[in-house]
Each structure stands twice: as C-alpha cells, then as structure tokens.
C-alpha positions in Angstrom: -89.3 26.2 -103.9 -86.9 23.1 -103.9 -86.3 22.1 -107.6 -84.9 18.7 -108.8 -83.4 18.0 -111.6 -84.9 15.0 -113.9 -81.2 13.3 -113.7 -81.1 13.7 -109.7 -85.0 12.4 -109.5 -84.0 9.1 -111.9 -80.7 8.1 -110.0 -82.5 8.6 -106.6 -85.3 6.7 -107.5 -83.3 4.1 -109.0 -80.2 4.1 -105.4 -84.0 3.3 -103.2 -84.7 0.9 -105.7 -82.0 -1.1 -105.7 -82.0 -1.5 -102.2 -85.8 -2.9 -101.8 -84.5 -5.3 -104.3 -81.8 -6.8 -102.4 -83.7 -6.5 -98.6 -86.7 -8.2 -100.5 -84.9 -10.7 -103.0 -85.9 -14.4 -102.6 -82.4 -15.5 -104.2 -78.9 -14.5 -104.0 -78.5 -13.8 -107.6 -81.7 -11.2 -107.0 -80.2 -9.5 -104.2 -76.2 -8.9 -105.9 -78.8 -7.4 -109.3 -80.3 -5.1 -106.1 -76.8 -4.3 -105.4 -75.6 -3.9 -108.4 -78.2 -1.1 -109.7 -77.6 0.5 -106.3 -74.1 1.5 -106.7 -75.0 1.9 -110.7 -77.2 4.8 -109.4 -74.7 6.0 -106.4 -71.8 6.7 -108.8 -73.2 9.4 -111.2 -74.6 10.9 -107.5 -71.0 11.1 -106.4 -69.2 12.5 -109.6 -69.4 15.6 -110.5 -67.6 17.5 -113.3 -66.8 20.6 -111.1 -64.9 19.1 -108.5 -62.2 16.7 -109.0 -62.1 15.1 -105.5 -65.3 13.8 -106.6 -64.7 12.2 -109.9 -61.8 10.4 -107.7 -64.3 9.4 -104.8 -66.7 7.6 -107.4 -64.0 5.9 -109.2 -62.1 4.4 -106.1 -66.5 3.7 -104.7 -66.8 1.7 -107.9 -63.6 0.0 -107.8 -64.4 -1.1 -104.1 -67.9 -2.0 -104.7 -67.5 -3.7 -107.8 -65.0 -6.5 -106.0 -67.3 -6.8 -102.8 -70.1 -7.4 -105.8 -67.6 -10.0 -107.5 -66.4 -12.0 -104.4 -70.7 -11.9 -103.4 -71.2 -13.3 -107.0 -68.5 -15.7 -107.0 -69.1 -17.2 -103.4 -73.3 -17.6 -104.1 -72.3 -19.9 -107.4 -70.2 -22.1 -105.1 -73.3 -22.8 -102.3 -74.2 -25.7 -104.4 -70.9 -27.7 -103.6 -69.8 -26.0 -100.2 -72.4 -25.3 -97.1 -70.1 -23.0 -94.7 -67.3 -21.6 -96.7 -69.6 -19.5 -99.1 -71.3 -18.1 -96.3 -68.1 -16.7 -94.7 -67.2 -15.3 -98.1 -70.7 -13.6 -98.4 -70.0 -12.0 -95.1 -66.5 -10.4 -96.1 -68.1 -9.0 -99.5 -70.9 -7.7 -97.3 -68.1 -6.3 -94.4 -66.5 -4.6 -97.7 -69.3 -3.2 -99.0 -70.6 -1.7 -95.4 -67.5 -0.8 -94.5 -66.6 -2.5 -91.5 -63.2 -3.6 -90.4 -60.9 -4.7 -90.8 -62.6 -3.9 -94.4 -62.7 -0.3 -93.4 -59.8 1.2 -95.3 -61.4 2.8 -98.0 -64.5 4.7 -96.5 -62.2 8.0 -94.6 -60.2 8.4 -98.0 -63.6 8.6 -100.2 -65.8 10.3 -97.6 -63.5 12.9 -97.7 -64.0 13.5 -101.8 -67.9 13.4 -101.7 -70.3 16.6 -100.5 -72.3 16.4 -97.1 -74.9 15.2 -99.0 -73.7 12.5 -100.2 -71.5 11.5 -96.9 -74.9 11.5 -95.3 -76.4 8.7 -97.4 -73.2 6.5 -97.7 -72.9 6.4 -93.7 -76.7 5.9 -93.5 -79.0 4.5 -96.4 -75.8 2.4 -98.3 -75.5 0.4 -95.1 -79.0 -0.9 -95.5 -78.9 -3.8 -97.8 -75.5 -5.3 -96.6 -77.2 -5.4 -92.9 -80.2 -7.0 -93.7 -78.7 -9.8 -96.1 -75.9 -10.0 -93.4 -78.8 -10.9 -91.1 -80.0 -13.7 -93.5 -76.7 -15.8 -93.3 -75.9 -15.7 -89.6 -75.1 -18.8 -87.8 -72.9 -20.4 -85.0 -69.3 -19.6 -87.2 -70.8 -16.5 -89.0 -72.0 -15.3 -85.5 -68.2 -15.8 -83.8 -66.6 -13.4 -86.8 -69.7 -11.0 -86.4 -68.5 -10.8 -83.2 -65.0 -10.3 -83.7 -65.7 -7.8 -87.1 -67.6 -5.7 -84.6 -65.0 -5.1 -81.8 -62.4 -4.3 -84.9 -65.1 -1.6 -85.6 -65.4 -0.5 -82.2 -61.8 -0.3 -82.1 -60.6 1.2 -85.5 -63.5 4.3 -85.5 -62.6 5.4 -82.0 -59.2 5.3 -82.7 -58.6 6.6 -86.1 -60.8 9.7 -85.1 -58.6 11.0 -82.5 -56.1 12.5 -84.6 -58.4 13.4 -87.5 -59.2 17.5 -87.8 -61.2 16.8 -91.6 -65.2 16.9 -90.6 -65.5 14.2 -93.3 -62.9 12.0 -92.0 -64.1 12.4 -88.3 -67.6 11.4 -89.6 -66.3 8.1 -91.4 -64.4 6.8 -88.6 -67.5 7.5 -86.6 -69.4 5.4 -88.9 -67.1 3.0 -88.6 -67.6 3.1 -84.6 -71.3 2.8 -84.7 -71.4 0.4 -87.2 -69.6 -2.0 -84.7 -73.2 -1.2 -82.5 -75.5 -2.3 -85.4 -73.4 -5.5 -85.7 -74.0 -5.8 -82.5 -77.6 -5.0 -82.0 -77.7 -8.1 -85.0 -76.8 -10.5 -82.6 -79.6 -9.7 -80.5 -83.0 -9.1 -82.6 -83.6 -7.5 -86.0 -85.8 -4.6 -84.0 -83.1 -3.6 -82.2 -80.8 -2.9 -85.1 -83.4 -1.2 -87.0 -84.3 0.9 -84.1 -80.1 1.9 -84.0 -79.5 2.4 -87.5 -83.0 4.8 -87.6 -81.6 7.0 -84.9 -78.2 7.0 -85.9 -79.9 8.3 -89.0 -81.9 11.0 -87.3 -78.7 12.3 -85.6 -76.2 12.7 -88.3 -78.9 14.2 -90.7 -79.0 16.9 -87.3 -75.2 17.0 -87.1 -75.0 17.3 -91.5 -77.5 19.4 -92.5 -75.8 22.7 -90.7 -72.5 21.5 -91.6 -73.6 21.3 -95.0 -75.6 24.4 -95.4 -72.4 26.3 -94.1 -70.1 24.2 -96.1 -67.9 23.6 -93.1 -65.3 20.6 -93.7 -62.3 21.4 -91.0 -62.1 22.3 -87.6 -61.3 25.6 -88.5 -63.7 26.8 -89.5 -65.9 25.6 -87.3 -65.4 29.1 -85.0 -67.3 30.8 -87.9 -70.2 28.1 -87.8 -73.2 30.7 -86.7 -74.0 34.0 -85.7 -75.5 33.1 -82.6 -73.7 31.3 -79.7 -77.2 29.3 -79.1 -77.2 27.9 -82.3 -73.6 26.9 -82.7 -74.3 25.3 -78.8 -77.8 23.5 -80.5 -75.9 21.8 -83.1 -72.8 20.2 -80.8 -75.3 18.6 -78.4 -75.7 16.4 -81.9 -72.4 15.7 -81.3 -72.9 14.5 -77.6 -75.9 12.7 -78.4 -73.9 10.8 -81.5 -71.8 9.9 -79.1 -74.2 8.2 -76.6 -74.1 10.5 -73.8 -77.4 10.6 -71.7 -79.9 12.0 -71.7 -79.5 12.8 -74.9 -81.3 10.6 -78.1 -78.3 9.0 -79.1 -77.9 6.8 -75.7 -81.1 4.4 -75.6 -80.2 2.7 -78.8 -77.0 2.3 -77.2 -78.0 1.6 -74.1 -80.4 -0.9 -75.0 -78.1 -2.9 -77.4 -75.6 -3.1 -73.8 -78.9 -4.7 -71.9 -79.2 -7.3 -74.5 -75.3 -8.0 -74.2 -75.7 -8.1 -70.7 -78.6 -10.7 -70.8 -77.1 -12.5 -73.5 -73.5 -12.7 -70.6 -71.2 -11.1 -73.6 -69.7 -9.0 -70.8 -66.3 -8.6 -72.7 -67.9 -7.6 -76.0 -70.4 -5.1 -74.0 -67.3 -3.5 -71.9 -64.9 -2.5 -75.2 -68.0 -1.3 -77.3 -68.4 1.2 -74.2 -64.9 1.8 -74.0 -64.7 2.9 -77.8 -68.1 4.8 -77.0 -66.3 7.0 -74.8 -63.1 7.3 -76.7 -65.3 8.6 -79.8 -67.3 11.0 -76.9 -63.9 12.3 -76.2 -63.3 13.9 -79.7 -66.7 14.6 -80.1 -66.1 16.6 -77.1 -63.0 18.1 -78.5 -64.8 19.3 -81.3 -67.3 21.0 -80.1 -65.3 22.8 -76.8 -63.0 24.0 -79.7 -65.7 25.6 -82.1 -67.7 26.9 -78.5 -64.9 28.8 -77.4 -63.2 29.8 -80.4 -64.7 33.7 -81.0 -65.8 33.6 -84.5 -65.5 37.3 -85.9 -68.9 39.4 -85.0 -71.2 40.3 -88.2 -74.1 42.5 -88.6 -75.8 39.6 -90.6 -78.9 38.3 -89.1 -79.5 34.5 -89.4 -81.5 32.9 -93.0 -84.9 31.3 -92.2 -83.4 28.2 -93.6 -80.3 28.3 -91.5 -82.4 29.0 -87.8 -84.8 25.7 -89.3 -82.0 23.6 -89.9 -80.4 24.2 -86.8 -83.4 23.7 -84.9 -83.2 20.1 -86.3 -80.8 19.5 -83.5 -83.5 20.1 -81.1 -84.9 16.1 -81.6 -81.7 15.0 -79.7 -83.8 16.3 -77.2 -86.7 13.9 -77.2 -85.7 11.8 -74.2 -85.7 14.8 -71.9 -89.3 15.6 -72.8 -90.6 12.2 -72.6 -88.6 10.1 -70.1 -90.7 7.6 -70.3 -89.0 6.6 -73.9 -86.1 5.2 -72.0 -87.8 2.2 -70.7 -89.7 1.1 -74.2 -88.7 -2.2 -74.7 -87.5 -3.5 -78.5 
C-alpha cells in the first residue's frame, strides 16, 4: 500500500494550490501570492537532507524564482503609469520562471540535482501558471517576442541536447524544445495549448516513471534498463513519440499546432520548430539505438509486478494506432 507522509501530503496540496490561485486570480497581485506559495511549497519538495545535489538544486530554484517573482511584482506596480512596458516585463519574469529562452540557463543545471520525481513536475505541472497568465497579457508587441522567445526555445533544446549523455539534462533541454510548441500553440487558441501541454504530460510521466523506478540517470546504464528486450523496446517508443514521430501520440499535438501555423501563413516559424523537432528526434534516436543494442548482462531475476505495470505505461503512446480516427479531431 502507497503511504504518504503528512509533510509530503501538506506541501503537495499546498504546490496545486498555489497554482489554481494564480490561473484563477482576478488581479495581478493575487496571481504573484499564487506564485509565491507555489515555489514556497516546491522548495521543501526538492531538498532533501540525504543528498546534497538537492539542497543545491532548491537553493539555486529559489534564487531563480524569487527574482522572476520580484521583477513580476515590480513591473505590476508600475501598470498604473506605463501601458506597454510593464507587460513586456511581466513576460520576461514569466519566460524566467517557465524556463524559456533565452531565460533557459538555469533549468539543465538544477534538473540535474532533483529526483525523477520531481524533474517530472518541474517540466510539467510548474509550467502551468506562467502559460496561462502569459496568455492573459498577449498583444500585437507581446505576440512578436512570443514569437521570437519560441524559435530561441526551439533552437536552444534541440541543440543543447545533442551533446548531453545526463538523462536529466537530456530531459531539460527537451523541455526547453517543447516548450517553444506550447508558445506556439498560444498564438493559435488556448485549446490547443492545453491539449500539447496534457500530452506532453502523459508522455514524459511514460518515459519517467521506468527511469525512475530503475534509478537510471546516464546513458550507461541504460543497457541494464530491463530484463526483457520487449520492455526496454516499450519504453524508447516514449522516446519517439516525445519526439513527434508518427504514428506515435506525441505527433498530433504537434502536428496540429504546424496546421494552425500554416493557416495562420507563419511558414518560417512552422519550418524551424520542425527542424528542431527532428534535431531532438535524432538524440532521442541515439538514446534509445544505444540502450537497444547494448547487451545488458543476463539475470535469473524475473521482472516486479510494479516494474512490468510501469512499463506498460508506455503502451498509451500507442493510442493513435488503435484509433486513427483521433488524428483528424479538430481543437
């Protein structure tokens, strides 16, 4: 039976609290207190006392946070004087805060000190609040940086990830990449973003939860991943499907956010985010040709119930090959 500790429950509660606040705030000052008693509740998540790396990760979080909270703060006081230049300010706390470049620097180094557990709801659930209250301030000069923040994104996770052999670090710069698509999928409708960010949720907890379970965090060790060939191959089509190869779940987000370019005539913007799609495909690729054919030594061990469930999680990247007719649902 799954126990949690009262500490654990409070703090948890209190992270998904803070981020209704902000998404459902009718002032500014409501949605930086939101903020603010979500990275309050984060912190003691991160630290722990029995790993080091970890005490570091929440201190450099805070330190990060707590100026994307300050320059928020400061640039909401100043809307009574200014009308455009507070917005643009807004948006660079809220780039900090989510991580996007060219904001991005500090998200590889801290991913790397946190557990899976934890990388899993920075990437995902911490984006939340910065998208939607990004989505409250966008107009004609917020929308032309939004545009050029997202090809940075593009650009910076599917290049940083090439040389990268930490699972952790791989996983941030992929953030980074397919945060440049949620940007994107802004522009276009709030449905379509919401539909991106829950599948790219879906995905990495398919790709995290085995990597976790094993406590795999380098390439390495990735040749001792499972006992059974099948399973090791189950859990690297998560990899293909984060990347957006069809037919796979990870492409119709994609594929629908490069329609509504298309109709929308941002051909250039449409043509890089593919290109960086592929790039990131390519290590994704890498990855998982390395651990496939890497012999990992042979074990009398049979698999845990909780390791063949978990990597039967992979098995929703599947979806769209069972029901085709989910390719053509319109958003």
């Amino acid at each position: 039976m799954l126990t949690m500790s009262p500490s654990l429950l409070m703090f948890s509660s209190t992270l998904v609290a803070g981020t209704v606040i902000s998404i459902s705030a009718s002032s500014w000052f409501m949605a930086w207190l939101g903020l603010e008693l979500n990275l309050l509740s984060f912190i003691p998540l991160i630290a722990s006392k029995h790993n080091t790396f970890s005490s570091e990760a929440a201190f450099k979080y805070f330190l990060i946070q707590a100026l994307g909270s300050a320059t928020l703060l400061a640039s909401v006081t100043t809307m009574l004087v200014f009308t455009s230049t507070p917005k643009i300010l807004i948006f660079c706390s809220l780039m900090l805060k989510m991580a996007a470049a060219p904001l991005h620097f500090w998200l590889p180094t801290i991913m790397q000190g946190m557990s899976w557990s934890n990388c899993i709801i920075l990437m995902t659930f911490q984006k939340i609040a910065p998208l939607v209250l990004t989505s409250y301030i966008l107009c004609d000069q917020i929308s032309l940086m939004l545009i050029a923040v997202s090809i940075l994104s593009a650009l910076m996770g599917g290049l940083g990830g090439l040389n990268q052999t930490l699972l952790r670090k791989l996983m941030a710069f992929s953030s980074i990449n397919h945060m440049a698509w949620m940007l994107a999928a802004m522009s276009s409708s709030t449905n379509l973003w919401v539909h991106y960010i829950f599948t790219y949720t879906v995905i990495s907890l398919s790709l995290v939860m085995p990597l976790s379970y094993n406590q795999i965090f380098h390439i390495k060790q990735l040749a001792n991943f499972s006992s059974s060939q099948f399973n090791k191959m189950l859990v690297f089509l998560s990899l293909f499907s984060l990347g957006g190869l069809p037919p796979f779940l990870g492409f119709l987000p994609k594929m629908m956010v490069i329609t509504s370019l298309i109709n929308q005539q941002f051909f250039v913007w449409s043509v890089i985010l593919t290109m960086t799609a592929l790039i990131s495909l390519f290590y994704y690729v890498r990855l998982a040709i390395t651990s496939i054919t890497l012999m990992s030594p042979k074990t009398s061990r049979e698999m845990k119930f909780s390791e063949q469930g978990l990597t039967k999680i992979s098995l929703i990247n599947f979806l769209p090959m069972l029901f085709p007719l989910m390719t053509f649902i319109p958003i």
